[in-house]
C-alpha positions as CSV (number, residue, x, y, z in Angstrom):
1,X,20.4,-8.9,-25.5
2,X,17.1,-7.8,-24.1
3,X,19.1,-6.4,-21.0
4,X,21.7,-4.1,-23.6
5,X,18.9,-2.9,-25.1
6,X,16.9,-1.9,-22.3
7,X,20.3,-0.2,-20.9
8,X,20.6,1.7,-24.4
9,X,17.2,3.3,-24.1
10,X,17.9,4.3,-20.5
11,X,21.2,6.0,-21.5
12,X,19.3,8.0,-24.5
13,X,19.9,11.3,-22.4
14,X,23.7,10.9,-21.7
15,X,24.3,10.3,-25.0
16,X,22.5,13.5,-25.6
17,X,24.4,15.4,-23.2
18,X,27.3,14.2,-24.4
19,X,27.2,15.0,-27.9
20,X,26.2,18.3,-27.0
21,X,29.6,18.1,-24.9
22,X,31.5,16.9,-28.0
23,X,30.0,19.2,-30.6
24,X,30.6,21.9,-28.3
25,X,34.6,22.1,-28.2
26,X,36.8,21.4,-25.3
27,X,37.7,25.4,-24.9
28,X,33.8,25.9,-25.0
29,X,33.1,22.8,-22.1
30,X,35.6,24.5,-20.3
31,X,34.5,28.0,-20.6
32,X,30.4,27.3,-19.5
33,X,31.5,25.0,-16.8
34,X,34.5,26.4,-14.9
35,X,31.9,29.4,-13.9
36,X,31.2,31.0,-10.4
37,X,27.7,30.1,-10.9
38,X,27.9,26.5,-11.7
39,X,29.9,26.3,-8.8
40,X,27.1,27.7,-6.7
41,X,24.3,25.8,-7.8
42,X,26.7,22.5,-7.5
43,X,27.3,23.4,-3.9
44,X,23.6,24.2,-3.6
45,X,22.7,20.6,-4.8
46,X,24.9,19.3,-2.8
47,X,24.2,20.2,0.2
48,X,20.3,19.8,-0.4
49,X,21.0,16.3,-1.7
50,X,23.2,15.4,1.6
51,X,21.1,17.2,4.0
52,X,17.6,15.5,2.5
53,X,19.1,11.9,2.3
54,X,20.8,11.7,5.3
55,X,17.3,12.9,6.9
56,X,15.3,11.0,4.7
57,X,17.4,8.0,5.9
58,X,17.1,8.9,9.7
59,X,13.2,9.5,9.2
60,X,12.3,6.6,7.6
61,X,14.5,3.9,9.3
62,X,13.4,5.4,12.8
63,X,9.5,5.3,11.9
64,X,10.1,1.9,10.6
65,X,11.6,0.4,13.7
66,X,8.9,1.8,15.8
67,X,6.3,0.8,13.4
68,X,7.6,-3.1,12.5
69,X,9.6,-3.7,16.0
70,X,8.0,-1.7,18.9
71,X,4.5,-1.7,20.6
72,X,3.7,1.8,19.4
73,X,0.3,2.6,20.1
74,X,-1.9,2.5,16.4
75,X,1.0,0.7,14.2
76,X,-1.7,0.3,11.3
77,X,-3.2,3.5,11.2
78,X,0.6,5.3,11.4
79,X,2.0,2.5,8.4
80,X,-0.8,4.1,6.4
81,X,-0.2,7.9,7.4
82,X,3.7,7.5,7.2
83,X,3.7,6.3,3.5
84,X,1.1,8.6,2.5
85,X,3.2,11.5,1.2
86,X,4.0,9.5,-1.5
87,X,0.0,10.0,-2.6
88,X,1.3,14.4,-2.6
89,X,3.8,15.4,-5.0
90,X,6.5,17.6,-4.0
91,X,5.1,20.5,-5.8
92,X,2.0,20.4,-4.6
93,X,3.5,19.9,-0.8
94,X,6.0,23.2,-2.0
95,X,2.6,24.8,-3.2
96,X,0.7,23.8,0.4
97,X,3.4,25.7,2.3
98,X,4.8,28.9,0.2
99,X,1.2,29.7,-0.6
100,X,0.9,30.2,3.8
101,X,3.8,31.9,4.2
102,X,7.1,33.1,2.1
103,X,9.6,32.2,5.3
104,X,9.9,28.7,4.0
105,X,11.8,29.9,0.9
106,X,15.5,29.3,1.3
107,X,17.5,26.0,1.9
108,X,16.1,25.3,5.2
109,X,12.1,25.1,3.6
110,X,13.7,23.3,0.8
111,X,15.4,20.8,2.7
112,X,12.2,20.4,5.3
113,X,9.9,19.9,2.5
114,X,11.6,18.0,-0.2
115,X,12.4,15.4,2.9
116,X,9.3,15.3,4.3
117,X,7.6,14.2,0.7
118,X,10.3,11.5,0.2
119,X,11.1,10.0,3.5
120,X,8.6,7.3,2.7
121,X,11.2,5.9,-0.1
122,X,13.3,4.8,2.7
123,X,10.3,3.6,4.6
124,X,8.5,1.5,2.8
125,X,11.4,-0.5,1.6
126,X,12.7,-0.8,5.0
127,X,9.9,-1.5,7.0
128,X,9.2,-4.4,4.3
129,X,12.8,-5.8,4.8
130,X,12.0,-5.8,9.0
131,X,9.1,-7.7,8.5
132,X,11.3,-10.2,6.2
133,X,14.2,-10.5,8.9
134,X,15.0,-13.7,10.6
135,X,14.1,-12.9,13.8
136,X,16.4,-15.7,15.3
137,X,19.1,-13.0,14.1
138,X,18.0,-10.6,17.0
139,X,17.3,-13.5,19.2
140,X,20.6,-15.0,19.2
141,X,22.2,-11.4,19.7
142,X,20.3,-11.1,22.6
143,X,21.4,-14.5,24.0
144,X,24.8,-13.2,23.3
145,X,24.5,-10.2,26.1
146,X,23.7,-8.0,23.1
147,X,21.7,-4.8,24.1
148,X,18.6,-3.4,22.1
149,X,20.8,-0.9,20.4
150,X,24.0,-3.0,20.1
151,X,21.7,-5.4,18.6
152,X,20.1,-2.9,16.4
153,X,23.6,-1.4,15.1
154,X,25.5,-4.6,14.7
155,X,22.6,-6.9,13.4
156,X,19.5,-5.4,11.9
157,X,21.2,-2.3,10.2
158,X,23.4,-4.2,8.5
159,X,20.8,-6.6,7.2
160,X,18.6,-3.6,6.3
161,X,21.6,-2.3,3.8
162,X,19.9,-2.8,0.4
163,X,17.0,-1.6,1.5
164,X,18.5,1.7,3.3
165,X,21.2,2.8,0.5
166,X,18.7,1.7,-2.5
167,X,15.5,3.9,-0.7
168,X,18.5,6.8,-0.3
169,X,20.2,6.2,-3.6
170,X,16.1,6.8,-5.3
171,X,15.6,9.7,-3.1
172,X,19.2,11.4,-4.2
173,X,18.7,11.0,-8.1
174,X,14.6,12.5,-7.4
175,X,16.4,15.6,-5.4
176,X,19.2,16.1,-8.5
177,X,16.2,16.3,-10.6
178,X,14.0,18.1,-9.0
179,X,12.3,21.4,-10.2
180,X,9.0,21.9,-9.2
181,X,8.9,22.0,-5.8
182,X,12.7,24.1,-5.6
183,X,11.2,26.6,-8.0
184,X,8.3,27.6,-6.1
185,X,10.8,27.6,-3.2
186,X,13.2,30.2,-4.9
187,X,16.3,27.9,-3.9
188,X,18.3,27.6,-7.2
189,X,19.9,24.0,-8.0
190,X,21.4,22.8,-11.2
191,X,18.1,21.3,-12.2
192,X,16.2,25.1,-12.0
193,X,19.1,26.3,-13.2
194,X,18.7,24.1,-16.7
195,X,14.8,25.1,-16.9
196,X,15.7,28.8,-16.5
197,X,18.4,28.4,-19.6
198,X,16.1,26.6,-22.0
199,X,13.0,28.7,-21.1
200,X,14.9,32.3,-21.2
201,X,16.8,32.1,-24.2
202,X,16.7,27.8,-25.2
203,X,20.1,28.2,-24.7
204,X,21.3,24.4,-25.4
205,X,25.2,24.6,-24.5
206,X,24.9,25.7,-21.2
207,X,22.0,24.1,-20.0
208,X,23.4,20.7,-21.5
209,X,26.7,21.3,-19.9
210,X,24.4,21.7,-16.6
211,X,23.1,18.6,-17.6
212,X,26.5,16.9,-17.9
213,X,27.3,18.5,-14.7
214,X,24.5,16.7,-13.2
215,X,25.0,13.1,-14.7
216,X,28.7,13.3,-13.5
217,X,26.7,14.0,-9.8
218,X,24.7,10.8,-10.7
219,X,27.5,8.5,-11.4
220,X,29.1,9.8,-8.3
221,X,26.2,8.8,-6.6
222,X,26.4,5.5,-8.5
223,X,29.4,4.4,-7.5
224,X,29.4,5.6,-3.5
225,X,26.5,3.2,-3.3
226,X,27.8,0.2,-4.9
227,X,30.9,0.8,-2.6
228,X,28.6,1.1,0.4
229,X,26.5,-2.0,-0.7
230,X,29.4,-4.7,-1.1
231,X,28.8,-8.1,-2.1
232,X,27.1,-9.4,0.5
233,X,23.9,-11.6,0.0
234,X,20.9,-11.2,2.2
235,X,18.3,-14.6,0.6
236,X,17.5,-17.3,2.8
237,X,15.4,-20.4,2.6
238,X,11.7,-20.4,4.5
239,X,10.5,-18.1,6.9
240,X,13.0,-18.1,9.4
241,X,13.1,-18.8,13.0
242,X,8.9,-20.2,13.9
243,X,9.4,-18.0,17.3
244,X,7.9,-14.4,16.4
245,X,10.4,-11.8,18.4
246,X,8.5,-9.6,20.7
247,X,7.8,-5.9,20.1
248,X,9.6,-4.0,22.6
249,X,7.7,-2.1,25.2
250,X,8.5,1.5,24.9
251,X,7.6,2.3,28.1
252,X,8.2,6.3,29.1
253,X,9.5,6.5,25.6
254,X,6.1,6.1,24.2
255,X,4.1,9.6,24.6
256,X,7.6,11.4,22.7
257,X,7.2,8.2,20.3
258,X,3.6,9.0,19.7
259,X,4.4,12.6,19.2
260,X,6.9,12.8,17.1
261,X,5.6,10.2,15.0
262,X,2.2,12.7,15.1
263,X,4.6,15.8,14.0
264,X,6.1,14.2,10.9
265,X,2.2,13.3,9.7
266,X,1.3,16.5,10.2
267,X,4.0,18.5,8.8
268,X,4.3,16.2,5.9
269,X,0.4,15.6,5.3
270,X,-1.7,18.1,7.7
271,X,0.0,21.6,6.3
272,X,-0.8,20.9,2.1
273,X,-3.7,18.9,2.6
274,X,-4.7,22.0,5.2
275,X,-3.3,24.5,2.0
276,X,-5.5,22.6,-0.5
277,X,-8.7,22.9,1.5
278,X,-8.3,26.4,2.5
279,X,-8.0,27.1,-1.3
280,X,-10.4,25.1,-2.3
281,X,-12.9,27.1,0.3
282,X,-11.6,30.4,-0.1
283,X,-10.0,31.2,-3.4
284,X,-11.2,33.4,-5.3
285,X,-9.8,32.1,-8.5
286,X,-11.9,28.7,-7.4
287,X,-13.6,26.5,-9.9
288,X,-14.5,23.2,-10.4
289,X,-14.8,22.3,-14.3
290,X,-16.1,19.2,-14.0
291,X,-15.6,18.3,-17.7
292,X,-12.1,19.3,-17.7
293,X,-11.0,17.8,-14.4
294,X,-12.6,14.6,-14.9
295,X,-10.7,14.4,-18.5
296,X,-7.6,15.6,-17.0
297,X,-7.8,12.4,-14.3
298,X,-8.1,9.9,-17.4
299,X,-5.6,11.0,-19.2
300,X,-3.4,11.0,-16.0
301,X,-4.7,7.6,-15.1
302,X,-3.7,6.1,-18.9
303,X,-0.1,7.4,-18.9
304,X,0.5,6.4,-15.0
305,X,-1.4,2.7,-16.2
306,X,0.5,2.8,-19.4
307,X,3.9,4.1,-17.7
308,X,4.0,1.5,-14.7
309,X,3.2,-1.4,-17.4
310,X,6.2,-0.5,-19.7
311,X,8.4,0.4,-16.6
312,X,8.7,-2.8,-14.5
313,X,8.7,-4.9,-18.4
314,X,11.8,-2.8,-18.9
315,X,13.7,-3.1,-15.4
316,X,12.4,-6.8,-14.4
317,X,15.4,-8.5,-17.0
318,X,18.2,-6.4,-15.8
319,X,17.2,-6.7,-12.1
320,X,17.2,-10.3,-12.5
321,X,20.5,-10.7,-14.0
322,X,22.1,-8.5,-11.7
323,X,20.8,-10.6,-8.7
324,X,21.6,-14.0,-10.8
325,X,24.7,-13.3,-12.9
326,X,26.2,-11.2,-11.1
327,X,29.2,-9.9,-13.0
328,X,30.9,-6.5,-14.0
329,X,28.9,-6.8,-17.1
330,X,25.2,-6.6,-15.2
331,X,26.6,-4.3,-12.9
332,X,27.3,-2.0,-16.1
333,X,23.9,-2.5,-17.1
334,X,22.0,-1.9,-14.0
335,X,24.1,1.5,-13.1
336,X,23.0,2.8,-16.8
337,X,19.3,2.9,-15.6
338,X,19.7,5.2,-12.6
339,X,21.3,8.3,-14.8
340,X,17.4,9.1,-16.8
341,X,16.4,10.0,-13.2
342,X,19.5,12.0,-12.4
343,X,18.5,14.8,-15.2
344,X,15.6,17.0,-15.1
345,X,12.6,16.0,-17.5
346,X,13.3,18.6,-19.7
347,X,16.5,17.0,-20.8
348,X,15.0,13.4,-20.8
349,X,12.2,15.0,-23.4
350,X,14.5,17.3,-25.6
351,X,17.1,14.0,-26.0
352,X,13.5,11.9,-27.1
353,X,12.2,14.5,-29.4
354,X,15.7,14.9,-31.1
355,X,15.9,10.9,-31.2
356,X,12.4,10.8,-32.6
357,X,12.8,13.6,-35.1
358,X,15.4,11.9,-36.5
359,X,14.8,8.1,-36.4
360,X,11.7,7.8,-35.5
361,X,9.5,10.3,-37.2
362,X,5.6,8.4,-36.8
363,X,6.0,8.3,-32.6
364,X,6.9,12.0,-32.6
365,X,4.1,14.1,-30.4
366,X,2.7,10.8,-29.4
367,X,1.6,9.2,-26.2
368,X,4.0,6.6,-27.1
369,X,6.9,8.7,-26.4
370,X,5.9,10.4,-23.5
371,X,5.7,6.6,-21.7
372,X,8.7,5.9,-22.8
373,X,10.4,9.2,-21.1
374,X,8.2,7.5,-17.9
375,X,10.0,4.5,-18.3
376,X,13.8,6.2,-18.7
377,X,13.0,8.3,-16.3
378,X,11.4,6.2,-13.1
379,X,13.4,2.8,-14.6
380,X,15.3,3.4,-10.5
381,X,12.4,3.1,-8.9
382,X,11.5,-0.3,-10.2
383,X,14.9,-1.5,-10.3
384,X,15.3,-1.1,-6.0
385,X,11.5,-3.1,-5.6
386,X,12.7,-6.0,-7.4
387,X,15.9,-5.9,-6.9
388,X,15.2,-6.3,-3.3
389,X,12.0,-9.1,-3.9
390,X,14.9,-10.8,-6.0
391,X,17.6,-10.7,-2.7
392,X,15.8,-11.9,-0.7
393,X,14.5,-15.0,-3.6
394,X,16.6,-17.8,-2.7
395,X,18.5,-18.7,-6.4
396,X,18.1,-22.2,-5.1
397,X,14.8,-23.0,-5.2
398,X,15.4,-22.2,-9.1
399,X,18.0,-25.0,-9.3
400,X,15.7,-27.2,-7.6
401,X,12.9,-26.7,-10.0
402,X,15.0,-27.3,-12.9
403,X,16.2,-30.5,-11.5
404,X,12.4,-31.2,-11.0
405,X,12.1,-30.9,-15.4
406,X,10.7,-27.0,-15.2
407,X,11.9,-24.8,-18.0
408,X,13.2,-21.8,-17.6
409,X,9.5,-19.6,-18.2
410,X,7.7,-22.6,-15.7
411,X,10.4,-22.0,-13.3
412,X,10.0,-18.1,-13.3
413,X,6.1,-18.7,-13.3
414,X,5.8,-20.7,-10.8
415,X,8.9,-20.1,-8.7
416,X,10.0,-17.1,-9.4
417,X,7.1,-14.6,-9.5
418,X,5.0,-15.4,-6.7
419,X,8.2,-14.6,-4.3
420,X,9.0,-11.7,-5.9
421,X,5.4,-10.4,-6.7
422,X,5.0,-8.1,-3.6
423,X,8.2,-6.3,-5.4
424,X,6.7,-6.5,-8.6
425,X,3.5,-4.8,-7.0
426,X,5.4,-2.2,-5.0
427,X,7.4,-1.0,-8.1
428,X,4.6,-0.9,-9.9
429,X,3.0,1.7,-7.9
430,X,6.0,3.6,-7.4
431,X,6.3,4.2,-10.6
432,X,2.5,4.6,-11.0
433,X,2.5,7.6,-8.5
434,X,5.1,9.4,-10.2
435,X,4.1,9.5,-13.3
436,X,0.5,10.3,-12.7
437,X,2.3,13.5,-10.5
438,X,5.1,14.3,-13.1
439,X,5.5,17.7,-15.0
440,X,8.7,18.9,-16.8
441,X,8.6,16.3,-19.3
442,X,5.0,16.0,-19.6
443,X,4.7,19.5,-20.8
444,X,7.4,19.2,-23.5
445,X,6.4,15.7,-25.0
446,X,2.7,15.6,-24.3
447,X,0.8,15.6,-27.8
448,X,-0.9,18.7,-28.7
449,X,-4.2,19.0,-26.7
450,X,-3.6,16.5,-24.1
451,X,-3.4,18.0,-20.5
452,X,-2.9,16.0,-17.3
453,X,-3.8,17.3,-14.0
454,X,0.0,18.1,-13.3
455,X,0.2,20.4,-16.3
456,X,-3.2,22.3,-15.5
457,X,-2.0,22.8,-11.5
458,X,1.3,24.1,-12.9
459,X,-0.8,26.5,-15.1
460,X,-2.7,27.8,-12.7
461,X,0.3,28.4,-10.1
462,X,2.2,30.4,-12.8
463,X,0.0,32.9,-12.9
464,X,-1.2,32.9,-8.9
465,X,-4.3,31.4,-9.1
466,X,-4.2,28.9,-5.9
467,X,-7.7,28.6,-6.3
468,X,-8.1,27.6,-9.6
469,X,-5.1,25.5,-8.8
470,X,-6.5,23.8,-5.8
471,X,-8.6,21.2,-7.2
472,X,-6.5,19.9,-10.0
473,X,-3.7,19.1,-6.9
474,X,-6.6,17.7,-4.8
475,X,-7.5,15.2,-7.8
476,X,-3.7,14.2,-8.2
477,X,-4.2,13.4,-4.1
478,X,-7.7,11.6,-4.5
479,X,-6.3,9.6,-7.7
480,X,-3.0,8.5,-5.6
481,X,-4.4,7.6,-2.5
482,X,-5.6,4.2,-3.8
483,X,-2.4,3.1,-4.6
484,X,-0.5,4.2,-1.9
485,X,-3.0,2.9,0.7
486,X,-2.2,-0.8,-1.4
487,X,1.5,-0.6,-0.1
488,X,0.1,-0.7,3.7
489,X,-2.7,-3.6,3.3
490,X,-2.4,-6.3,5.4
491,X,-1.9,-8.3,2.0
492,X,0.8,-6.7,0.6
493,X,2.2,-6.7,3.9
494,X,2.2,-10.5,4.6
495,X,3.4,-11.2,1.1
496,X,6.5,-9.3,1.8
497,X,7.7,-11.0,5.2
């Protein structure tokens, strides 16, 4: 009952859409869909989300396997710099580069820098499923005359396919419903597209018919996954094979190793962070209001605490009955959490504020409802952490302790979450970093008065002030850094083998 629930609050922006849709007419559908335009900006999303994923994917498994599996000089120090894009939202790494130079504008700049800021959404749940990996797999294979990348093809990638299509799946739905970062690179998708409409004129039918344009792309995306997943199962009992497998040496390969892994930091972390400080040196729109910035940061802080908290409660009961009851039924209900991140946040936050107007009138222009778009709107990002913790939980060991007299809470206590608490940990920052870096919905639904340090950097960029700008971003850097360092520790790192 929990789980329908939980899959009815997540769905509280189709619904929108679609009674937009039904209110609307057929001949009215029809006529704002079957456009020129909408055609464009489909094709344009597209072929950013294709493009971004598919190099995403390639990025993120390839830095992985040199990170987990080779002897690549400074593994540590490049775990850490690899996943720490996550810690520079896309907007700010859009703001980094167009404020330097205009030639980044176009689909190439967008497809560069969208991918460079969420490659590590592959990575990190990759490189934790090659530290989890039998390594008598690879051993036998190479026993069996099986070469490094015949061995890599036909038995690691295969067992790295949750991990690889969930990390893609999360970084497709963030690209459909993207804004910031595309508007200030002047390449129109349906999500600008949406924001335009609403801002120029609050022209519901047509940006909602965007928006239903854009949850059909989502279950698309939906369903090519699940295809591409199967029904394969990827738990096992202990640790494996006792024999650790040997990094392999790279040999001449590892000065172009070294350097291309040195590019991607740089082009992904050296150029905004570069931006930032150059604004922060030589704006002259600089200031640092201390007051305002430091209650920017706990506000930002509250709703990323208060967001994370209310996020993983929501996704841990459908993620474990997909993974334990298994059926067409949980399948249902796990697919309905992905479409909140498949829609801008401007849709998520006009389908909350109609949904509170009406029913519930005392949580209207409250912090209460802006969590709760958090929560609809980064339920996916939870859902692939413990989804994957739960995989790779044997159900077993849950049998076991029932026949040992555990209940059902003891048994998930003491069984359950300790495996799965690395997942638990991981999703919880995930969805800790992007709320604490989101905008759209933040500056529809936040109550009168509060500001975040994502609203007060968008402020500021409106109008062309970098350098006013400039330390707002930096804080939202500073304030994620934390957190993203936590997902390299050697802690989190053993927990997750």
């Amino acid at each position: 009952m929990l789980s329908v629930l939980v899959a009815l609050v997540a769905l509280i922006p189709l619904f929108f859409v679609l009674g937009y849709v039904v209110s609307s007419g057929w001949d009215q559908t029809v006529a704002l869909i079957w456009r020129p335009r909408v055609g464009e900006l489909l094709s344009h999303t597209g072929v950013l989300v294709a493009g971004c994923v598919a190099l995403s994917a390639v990025l993120g498994t390839g830095t992985a396997w040199l990170v987990e599996r080779t002897t690549l000089p400074g593994r540590r120090v490049w775990n850490v710099l690899l996943v720490a894009p996550l810690a520079v939202p896309a907007f700010v790494n859009s703001f980094g580069w167009v404020s330097l130079t205009a030639r980044v504008e176009g689909y190439a700049g967008a497809l560069m820098i969208v991918s460079l800021s969420y490659y590590p959404l592959v990575y990190l749940p990759v490189s934790a499923m090659l530290r989890g990996l039998d390594p008598a797999l690879e051993e036998t294979a190479a026993a069996l005359g099986y070469g490094p990348w015949r061995t890599f093809g036909r038995v690691v990638l295969p067992q790295l396919r949750p991990a690889l299509l969930g990390g893609s799946l999360i970084v497709a739905l963030h690209i459909l419903a993207e804004f910031g970062a595309l508007q200030m690179l002047r390449f129109p998708t349906l999500t600008t597209a949406i924001y335009d409409q609403y801002r120029s004129s609050f022209n519901g039918p047509a940006a909602n018919m965007l928006a239903g344009v854009l949850l059909l792309s989502c279950l698309l995306l939906l369903t090519l996954e699940l295809r591409l997943r199967g029904h394969h199962h990827y738990s096992r009992l202990g640790g494996g094979s006792a024999r650790t497998i040997p990094r392999r040496r790279l040999g001449r390969a590892a000065v172009p190793s070294l350097v291309a892994v040195g590019a991607l930091t740089t082009l992904a972390l050296g150029v905004p962070l570069g931006s930032l400080l150059f604004w922060l040196v030589t704006g002259s729109s600089t200031a640092f209001p201390v007051g305002d910035l430091v209650a920017t940061a706990a506000t930002s802080l509250g709703l990323g605490l208060g967001g994370a908290i209310l996020t993983m409660a929501l996704a841990f009961p459908i993620a474990w009955l997909c993974v334990r009851r298994r059926g067409r039924l949980t399948i249902l209900l796990e697919r309905s959490t992905y479409f909140g991140n498949a829609v801008p946040g401007i849709v998520v936050a006009l389908a909350l504020v109609t949904v509170a107007i009406r029913f519930a009138q005392p949580v209207y222009q409250t912090s209460v409802l802006l969590v709760f778009a958090y929560a609809i709107m980064f339920l996916p990002r939870a859902m692939v952490s413990v989804r994957a913790a739960l995989d790779q939980a044997p159900p077993v060991l849950d049998d076991v302790a029932h026949a040992l007299g555990c209940g059902p809470l003891e048994t998930l206590r003491r069984v359950t979450l300790p495996l799965i608490a690395p997942g638990l940990g991981a999703g919880a920052a995930l969805v800790f970093l992007a709320v604490v870096t989101e905008l759209t919905a933040t500056l529809l639904l936040a109550p009168i008065g509060t500001r975040t340090l994502a609203t007060q950097f968008w402020s500021n960029t409106s109008s062309i002030a970098y350098g006013a700008a400039a330390p707002y971003a930096a804080l939202m850097v500073i304030l994620s850094a934390p957190v993203t360092l936590l997902l390299t520790t050697d802690r989190w790192r053993s927990m997750s083998a």
